[in-house]
N, C-alpha and C positions, 0 to 999 in steps of 0.2 A: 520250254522243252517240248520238242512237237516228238510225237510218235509217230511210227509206220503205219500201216492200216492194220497188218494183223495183230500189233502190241495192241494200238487204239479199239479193237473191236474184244482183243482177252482182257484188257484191262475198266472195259464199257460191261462185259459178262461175267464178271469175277465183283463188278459192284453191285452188280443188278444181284446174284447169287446173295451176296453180303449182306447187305442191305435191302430187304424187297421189297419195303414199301418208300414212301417219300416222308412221311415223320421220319423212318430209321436215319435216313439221310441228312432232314434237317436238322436233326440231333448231333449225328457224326457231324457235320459242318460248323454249326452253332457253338456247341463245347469242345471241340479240336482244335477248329481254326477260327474262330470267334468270325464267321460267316454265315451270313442268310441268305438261306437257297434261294428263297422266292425273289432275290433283290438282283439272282446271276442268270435266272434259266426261265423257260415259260410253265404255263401248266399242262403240258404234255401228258402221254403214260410214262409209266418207271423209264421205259428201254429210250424215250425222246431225252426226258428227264436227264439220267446219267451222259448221254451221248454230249448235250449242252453242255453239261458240268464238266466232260474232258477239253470239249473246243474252250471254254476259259480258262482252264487250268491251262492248255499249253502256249497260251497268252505268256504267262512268264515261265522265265527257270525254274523258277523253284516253284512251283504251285503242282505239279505234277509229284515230287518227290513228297512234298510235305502234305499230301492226297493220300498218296499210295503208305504214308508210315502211318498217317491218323487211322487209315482205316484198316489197318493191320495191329496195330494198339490195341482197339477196340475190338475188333473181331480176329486174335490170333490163330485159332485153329481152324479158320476158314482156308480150303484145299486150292481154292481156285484162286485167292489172292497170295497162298503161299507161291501156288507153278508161278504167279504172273514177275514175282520177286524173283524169283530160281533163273528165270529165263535172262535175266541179267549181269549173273554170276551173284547174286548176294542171298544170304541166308535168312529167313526172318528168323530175330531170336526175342521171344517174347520179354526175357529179362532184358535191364540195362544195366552195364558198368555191374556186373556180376562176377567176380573172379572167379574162374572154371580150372582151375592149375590146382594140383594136389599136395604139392610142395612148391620150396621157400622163392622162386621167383617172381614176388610181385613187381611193378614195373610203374612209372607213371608214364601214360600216354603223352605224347608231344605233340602226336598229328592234329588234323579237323574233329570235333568236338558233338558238333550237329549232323543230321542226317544228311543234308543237302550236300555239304561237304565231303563227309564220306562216303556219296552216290559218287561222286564227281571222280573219286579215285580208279571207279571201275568202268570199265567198259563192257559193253555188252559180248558174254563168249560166242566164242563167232558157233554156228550150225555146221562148219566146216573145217577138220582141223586136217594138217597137210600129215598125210602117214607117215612120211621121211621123219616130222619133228615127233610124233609117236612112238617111231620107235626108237630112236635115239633115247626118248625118257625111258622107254624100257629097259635099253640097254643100261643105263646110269642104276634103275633099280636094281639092279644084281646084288651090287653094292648095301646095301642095304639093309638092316634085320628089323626086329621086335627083338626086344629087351624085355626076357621074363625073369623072375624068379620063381620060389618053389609055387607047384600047381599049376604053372603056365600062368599064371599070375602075369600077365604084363604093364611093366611099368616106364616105357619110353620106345624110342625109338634111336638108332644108332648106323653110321654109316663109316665105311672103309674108306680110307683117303691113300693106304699102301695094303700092299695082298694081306699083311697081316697089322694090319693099326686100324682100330674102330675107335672113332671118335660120338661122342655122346655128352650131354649135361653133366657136368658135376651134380645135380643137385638129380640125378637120376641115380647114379654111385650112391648118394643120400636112404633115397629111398631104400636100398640096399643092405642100410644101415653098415656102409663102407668094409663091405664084406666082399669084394669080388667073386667069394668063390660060391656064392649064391646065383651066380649073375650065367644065363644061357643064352645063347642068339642066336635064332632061329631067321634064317633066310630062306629070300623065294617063298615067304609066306603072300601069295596072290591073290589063293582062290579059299581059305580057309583052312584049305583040306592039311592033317599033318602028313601024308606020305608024298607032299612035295617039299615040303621043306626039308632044310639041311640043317643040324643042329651041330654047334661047336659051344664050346668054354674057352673061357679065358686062360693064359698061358699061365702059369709058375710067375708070382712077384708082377703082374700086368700093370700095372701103371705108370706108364712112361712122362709122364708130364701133368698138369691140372691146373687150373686156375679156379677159386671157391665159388660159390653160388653169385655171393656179393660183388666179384670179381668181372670174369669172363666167362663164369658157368661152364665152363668145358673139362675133361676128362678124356686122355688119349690110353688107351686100354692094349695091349699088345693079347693078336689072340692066337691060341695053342697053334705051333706046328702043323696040324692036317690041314690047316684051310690052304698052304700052299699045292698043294693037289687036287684042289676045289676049282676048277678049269672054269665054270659058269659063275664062280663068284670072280668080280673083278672090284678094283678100287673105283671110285670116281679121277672124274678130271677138275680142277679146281681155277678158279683164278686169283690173285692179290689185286684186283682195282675192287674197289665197290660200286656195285648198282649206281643210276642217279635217281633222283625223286623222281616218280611216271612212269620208272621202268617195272618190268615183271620181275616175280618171284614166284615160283613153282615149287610147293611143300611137297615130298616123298615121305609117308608119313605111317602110322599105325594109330589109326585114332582109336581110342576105345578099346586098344589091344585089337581091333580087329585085321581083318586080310589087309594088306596093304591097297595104299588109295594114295592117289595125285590128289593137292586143291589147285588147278591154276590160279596166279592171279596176275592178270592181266592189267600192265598198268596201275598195280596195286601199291609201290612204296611210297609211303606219306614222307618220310625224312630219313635222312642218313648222320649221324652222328659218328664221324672219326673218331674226335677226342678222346669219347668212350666208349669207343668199339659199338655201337649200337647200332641196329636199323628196324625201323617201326614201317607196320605193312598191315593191309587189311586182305584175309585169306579167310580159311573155313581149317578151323583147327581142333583139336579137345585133348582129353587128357590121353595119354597114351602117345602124343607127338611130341612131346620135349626131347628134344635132340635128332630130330628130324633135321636132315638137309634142305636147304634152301637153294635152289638153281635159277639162272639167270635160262634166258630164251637160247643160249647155244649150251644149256645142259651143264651147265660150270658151276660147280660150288661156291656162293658168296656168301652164305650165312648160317649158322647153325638156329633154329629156331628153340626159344625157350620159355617163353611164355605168352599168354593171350587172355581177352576178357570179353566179355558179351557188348555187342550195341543190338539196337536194333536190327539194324539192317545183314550185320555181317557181324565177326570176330573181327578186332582188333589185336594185332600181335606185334611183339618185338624178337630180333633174334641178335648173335653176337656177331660181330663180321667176322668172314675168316680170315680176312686181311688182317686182323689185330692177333686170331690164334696163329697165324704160319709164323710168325719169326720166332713165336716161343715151341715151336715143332718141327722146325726146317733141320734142324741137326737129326731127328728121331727119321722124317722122310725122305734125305738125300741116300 
């Protein structure tokens, strides 16, 4: 795996930070990667030192990746090893295989397992994104809420698929304690602030359709009359094909109940499972995002996302396809 010169020089200054003498490093090498420095590099200073240690790690594939996890293992809350991970779209998350989801969607993972693998699903986000495709995902966000209950309590995330049907997790309704009429959706929440958002409830009787947690995780919600005079909220646009593996998915999300936030993920789905409505993808997710819309690269709806779990590198996630919720809701959206 070769680097650029400016990865190769933040990721030669993010070791040297790290690590700043050359024990630190034969350590790191020794007990991570069962390697000895003195047998790869010369006796140089630290900055010669490290600089040898990248030229042989991008000797192979994987020696650059399985570098940059050892020594983010070891040294997690180091800032400069964290930017050098971020600048590639991936998250360091010091736990692994830790379940971050608050309710009942556990999941078993299907994709790549090891780190090397799950580097391999992403590609580096580009420094340049085209404003056309910008704003098109803004416009899609209209669509969109945070799902509180009482206190502003946020417990998911929920999107319109017609002016008035919001579609969400069944196991968001859960949390609820399948009370709809606890249930508020605050859109156009962007910037934090509340006097941009728009606040509605749910209609009289709103459940138009569901499938259980165990199921399809989904919940079609019918909401009150006013949003039809809500000119800036609009539904999305959906498709019925599914993604293929290597393609993108673009989470619209509320993580943490916070302001609304995009994860691109570029080239991020590890597998597509028909059979069981399923599609597995590595994004940057947490709690507060179950039931978040999933968008392909032309802004179309392909998946509801509903659950995730920690790797190192990133969040691993699955969501349900929408191709398996539209036939059970095509009668609710024609």
């Amino acid at each position: 795996m070769e680097l650029s010169g400016d990865k190769f020089e933040q990721l030669r200054i993010a070791l040297q930070r790290a690590y700043p003498s050359r024990p630190k490093l034969q350590l790191l090498l020794r007990e991570e990667l069962n390697v000895r420095l003195d047998e790869i590099v010369g006796n140089g200073n630290l900055e010669n030192t490290v600089a040898e240690l990248l030229g042989w790690a991008e000797e192979s594939e994987e020696r650059i990746p399985k570098l940059v996890s050892a020594a983010i293992k070891r040294n997690p809350g180091n800032s400069h090893l964290r930017a050098f991970v971020e600048s590639f779209g991936m998250i360091p998350v010091e736990a692994r295989a830790t379940p971050i989801i608050s309710s009942g969607s556990e999941f078993e993972w299907r994709g790549p397992t090891d780190d090397l693998e799950l580097q391999s699903f992403l590609r580096p986000q580009p420094q340049l994104w085209d404003m056309a495709f910008l704003k098109h995902g803004v416009d899609r966000a209209a669509g969109v809420c945070r799902i509180e209950i009482e206190a502003r309590q946020a417990i998911g995330t929920g999107v319109l698929v017609k002016q008035d049907l919001l579609l969400t997790n069944y196991h968001v309704y859960e949390a609820a304690g399948l009370d709809a009429s606890r249930l508020r959706l605050a859109f156009g929440s962007m910037t934090g602030m509340e006097e941009n958002e728009r606040i509605f409830q749910l209609a009289d009787h709103p459940v138009v359709h569901y499938s259980p947690t165990n199921k399809f995780d989904y919940v079609l919600f019918r909401v009150e009359p006013r949003i039809w005079q809500a000119d800036a909220i609009r539904p999305v646009s959906y498709v019925q094909t599914s993604p293929p593996k290597g393609s993108s998915v673009h989470v619209v999300q509320h993580p943490d109940g916070d302001a609304m936030k995009v994860a691109f993920g570029t080239n991020g789905v590890t597998g597509v499972y028909e059979e069981e409505g399923l599609i597995q993808y590595v994004s940057q997710t947490s709690n507060g995002s179950s039931g978040s819309p999933c968008f392909n690269d032309l802004w179309q709806l392909v998946a509801l996302h509903h659950a995730q779990r920690a790797t190192t590198f990133r969040v691993v996630c699955e969501g349900i396809l929408f191709s398996k919720i539209y036939p059970q809701i095509a009668a609710a959206l024609s």
